[in-house]
C-alpha positions in Angstrom: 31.9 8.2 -34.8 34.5 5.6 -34.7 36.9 4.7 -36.8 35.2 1.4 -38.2 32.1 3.5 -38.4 33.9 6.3 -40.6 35.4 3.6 -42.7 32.0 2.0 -43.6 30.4 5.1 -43.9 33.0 5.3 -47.1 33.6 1.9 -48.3 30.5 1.6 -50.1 29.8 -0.4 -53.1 28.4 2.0 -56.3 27.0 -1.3 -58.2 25.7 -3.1 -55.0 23.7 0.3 -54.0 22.7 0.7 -57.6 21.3 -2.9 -57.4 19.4 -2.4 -54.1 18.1 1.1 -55.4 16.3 -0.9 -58.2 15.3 -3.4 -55.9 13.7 -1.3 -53.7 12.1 1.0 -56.2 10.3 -2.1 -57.6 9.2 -3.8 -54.2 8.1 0.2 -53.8 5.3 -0.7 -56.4 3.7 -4.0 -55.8 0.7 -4.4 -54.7 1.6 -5.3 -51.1 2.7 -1.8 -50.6 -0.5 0.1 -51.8 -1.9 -0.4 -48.3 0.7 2.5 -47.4 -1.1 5.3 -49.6 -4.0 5.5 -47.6 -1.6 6.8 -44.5 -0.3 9.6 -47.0 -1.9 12.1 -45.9 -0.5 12.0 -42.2 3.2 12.3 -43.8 2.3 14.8 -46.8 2.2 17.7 -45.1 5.7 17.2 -43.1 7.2 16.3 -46.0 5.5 18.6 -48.3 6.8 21.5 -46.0 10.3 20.6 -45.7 10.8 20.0 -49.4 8.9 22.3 -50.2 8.6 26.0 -48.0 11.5 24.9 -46.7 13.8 24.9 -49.5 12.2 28.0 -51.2 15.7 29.8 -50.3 18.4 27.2 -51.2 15.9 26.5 -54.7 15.7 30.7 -55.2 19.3 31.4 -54.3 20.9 28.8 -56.0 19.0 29.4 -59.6 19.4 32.9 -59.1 23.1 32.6 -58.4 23.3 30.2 -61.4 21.3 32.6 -64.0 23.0 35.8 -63.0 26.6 34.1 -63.1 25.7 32.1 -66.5 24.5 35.5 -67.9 27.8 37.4 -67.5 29.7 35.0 -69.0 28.1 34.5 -72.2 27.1 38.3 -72.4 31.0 39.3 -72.0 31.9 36.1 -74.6 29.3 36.9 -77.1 30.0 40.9 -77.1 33.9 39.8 -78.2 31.7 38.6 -82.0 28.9 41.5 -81.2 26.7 38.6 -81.1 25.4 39.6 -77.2 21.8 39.7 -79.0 21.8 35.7 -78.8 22.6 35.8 -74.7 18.7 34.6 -74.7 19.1 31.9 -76.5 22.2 30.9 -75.5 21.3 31.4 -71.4 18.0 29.5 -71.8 18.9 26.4 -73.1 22.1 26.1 -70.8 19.6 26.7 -67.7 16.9 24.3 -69.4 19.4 21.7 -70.4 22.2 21.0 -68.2 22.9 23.7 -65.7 19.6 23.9 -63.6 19.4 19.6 -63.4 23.1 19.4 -62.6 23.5 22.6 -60.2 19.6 23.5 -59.0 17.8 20.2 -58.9 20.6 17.8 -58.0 21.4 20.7 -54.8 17.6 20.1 -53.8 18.2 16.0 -54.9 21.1 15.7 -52.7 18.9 17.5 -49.3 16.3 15.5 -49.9 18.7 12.3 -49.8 19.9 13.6 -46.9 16.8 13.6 -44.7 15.6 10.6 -46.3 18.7 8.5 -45.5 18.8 9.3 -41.7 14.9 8.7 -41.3 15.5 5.0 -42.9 18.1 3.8 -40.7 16.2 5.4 -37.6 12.8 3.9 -39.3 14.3 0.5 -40.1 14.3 -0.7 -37.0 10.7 -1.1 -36.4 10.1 -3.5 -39.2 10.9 -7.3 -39.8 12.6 -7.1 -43.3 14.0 -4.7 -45.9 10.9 -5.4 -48.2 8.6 -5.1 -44.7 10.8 -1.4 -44.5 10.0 -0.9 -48.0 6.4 -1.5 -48.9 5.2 0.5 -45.7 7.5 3.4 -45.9 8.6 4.1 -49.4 5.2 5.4 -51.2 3.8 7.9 -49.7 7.5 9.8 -49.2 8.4 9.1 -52.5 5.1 10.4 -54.2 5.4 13.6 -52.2 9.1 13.9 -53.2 7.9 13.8 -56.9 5.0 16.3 -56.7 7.8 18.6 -55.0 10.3 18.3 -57.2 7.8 19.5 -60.3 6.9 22.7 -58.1 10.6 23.1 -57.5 11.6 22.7 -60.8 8.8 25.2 -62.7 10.2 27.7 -59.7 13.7 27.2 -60.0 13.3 27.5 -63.7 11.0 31.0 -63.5 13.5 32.2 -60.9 16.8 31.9 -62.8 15.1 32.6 -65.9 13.8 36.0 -64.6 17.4 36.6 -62.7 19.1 36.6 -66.4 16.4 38.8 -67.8 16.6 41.1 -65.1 20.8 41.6 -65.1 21.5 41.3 -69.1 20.9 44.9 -69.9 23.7 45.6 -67.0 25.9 43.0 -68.3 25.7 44.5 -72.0 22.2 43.2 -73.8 20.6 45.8 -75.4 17.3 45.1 -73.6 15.2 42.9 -72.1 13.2 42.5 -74.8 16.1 41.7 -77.3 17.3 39.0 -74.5 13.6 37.6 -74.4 13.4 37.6 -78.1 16.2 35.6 -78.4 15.0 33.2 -75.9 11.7 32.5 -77.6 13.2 32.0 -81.2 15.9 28.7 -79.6 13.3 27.1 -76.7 11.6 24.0 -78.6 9.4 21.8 -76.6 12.0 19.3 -76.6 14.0 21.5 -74.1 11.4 21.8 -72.4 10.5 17.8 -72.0 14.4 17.7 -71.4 14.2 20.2 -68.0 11.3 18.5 -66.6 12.7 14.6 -67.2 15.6 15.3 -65.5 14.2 17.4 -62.5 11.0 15.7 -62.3 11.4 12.2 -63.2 15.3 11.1 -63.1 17.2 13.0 -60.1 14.7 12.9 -57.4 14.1 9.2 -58.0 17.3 9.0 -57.6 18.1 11.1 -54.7 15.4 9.2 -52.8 16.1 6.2 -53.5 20.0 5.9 -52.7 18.8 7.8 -49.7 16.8 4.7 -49.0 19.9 2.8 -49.7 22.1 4.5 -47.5 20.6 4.7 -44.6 19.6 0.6 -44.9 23.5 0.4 -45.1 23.9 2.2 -42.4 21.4 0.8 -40.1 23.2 -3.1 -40.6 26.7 -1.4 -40.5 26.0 1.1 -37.3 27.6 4.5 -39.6 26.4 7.6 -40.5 24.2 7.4 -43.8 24.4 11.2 -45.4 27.7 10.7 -47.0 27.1 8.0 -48.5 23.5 9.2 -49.9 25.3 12.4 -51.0 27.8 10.6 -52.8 25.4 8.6 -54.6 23.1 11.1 -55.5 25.3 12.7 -57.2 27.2 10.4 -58.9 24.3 8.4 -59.9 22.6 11.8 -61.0 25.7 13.2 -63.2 25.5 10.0 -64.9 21.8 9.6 -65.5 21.9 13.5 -66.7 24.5 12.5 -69.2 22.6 9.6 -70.2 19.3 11.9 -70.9 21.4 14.3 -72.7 23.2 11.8 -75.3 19.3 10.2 -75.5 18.3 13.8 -76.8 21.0 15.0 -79.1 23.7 12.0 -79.7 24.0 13.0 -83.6 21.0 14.8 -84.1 18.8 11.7 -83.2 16.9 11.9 -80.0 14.2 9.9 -78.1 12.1 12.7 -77.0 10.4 14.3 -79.9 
């Protein structure tokens, strides 16, 4: 890469991507771009795999590294009031509410942006227009990128949940059935709609689409799209977390039940 190529790569514009992101999303869903569905099925499967089998060990090792480190920490913290009974309760919301969508899902978000962001500006060069791009290529990728994300999210979810069941007797809970006890009493079906929001709905839609972005940047500017999909992804997704979060809880007034 050369340096005018490094520097575009960099000098991106967070609103102007934003705007095309939204722009894109919507031409995504007209009715001019339905014709595309009916070719799903030749891209599901490649898709399907690499999001899916594919990321089976990044999903499994990253929850698993997140429930096992999240557990120690609020065991040893909690055992300093001999409170370590609430670990459960404690653990599962902080995997449920922010630390699975901002550490699991947006790790997953920002691979998926990745690949999505190098196929555009390779892709982009066999249609007419952006919205030509857009209405031929966007659908079917992005509904497989949703249906992946839920199976992605319901196993990263059972994997570090089971991780911080597993360890917490080791780490100073009094058993597995005190730490799953604890869990059971705190989990509302609001946390619940809150985990599956942000890694179904929110940060793949947004992973995918400022992949889209990126790489249409990059095929007009000649640069290398992933960093600026990465950047965006997770930019864009720290803030749209944040967003869902104050939604839910801002003053004990929340949006989702």
């Amino acid at each position: 890469m050369n340096r005018g190529s490094l520097l575009s790569a960099h000098g991106f514009s967070p609103l102007s991507n934003f705007g095309m992101a939204v722009k894109l999303f919507i031409i995504s869903f007209s009715p001019s771009s339905w014709h595309s569905a009916r070719h799903a099925g030749r891209v599901f499967r490649k898709y399907a795999l690499w999001m899916g089998v594919y990321s089976f060990a990044l999903v499994g090792l990253a929850a698993m590294s997140i429930g096992g480190a999240l557990t120690l920490e609020s065991v040893t913290e909690l055992k300093a009031f001999g409170a370590e009974k609430l670990s459960g309760a404690l653990i599962s919301l902080g995997l449920m509410r922010e630390m699975g969508p901002l550490t699991v899902s947006l790790a997953w978000c920002v691979r998926v942006s990745a690949l999505i962001s190098e196929e555009t500006k390779y892709f982009r060069a066999d249609f007419k227009s952006d919205k030509e791009f857009a209405q031929n290529y966007i659908l079917p990728r992005y509904g497989t990128t949703m249906l992946m994300a839920t199976c992605m999210g319901a196993y990263g979810l059972l994997i570090g949940f089971a991780t911080a069941t597993l360890v917490s007797p080791f780490f100073g809970v009094n058993s597995m059935a005190d730490f799953l006890d604890s869990a059971r009493d705190v989990i509302k079906f609001k946390d619940i709609s809150i985990y599956f929001i942000k890694l179904i709905a929110v940060n793949p839609t947004i992973g995918f689409f400022m992949g889209i972005t990126a790489g249409l940047n990059a095929y007009r500017t000649n640069s290398q799209p992933s960093p600026e999909a990465i950047t965006m992804t997770f930019l864009y997704g720290y803030l749209a977390n944040l967003m869902v979060t104050i939604a839910a809880f801002y003053k004990g007034q929340n949006l989702l039940g």
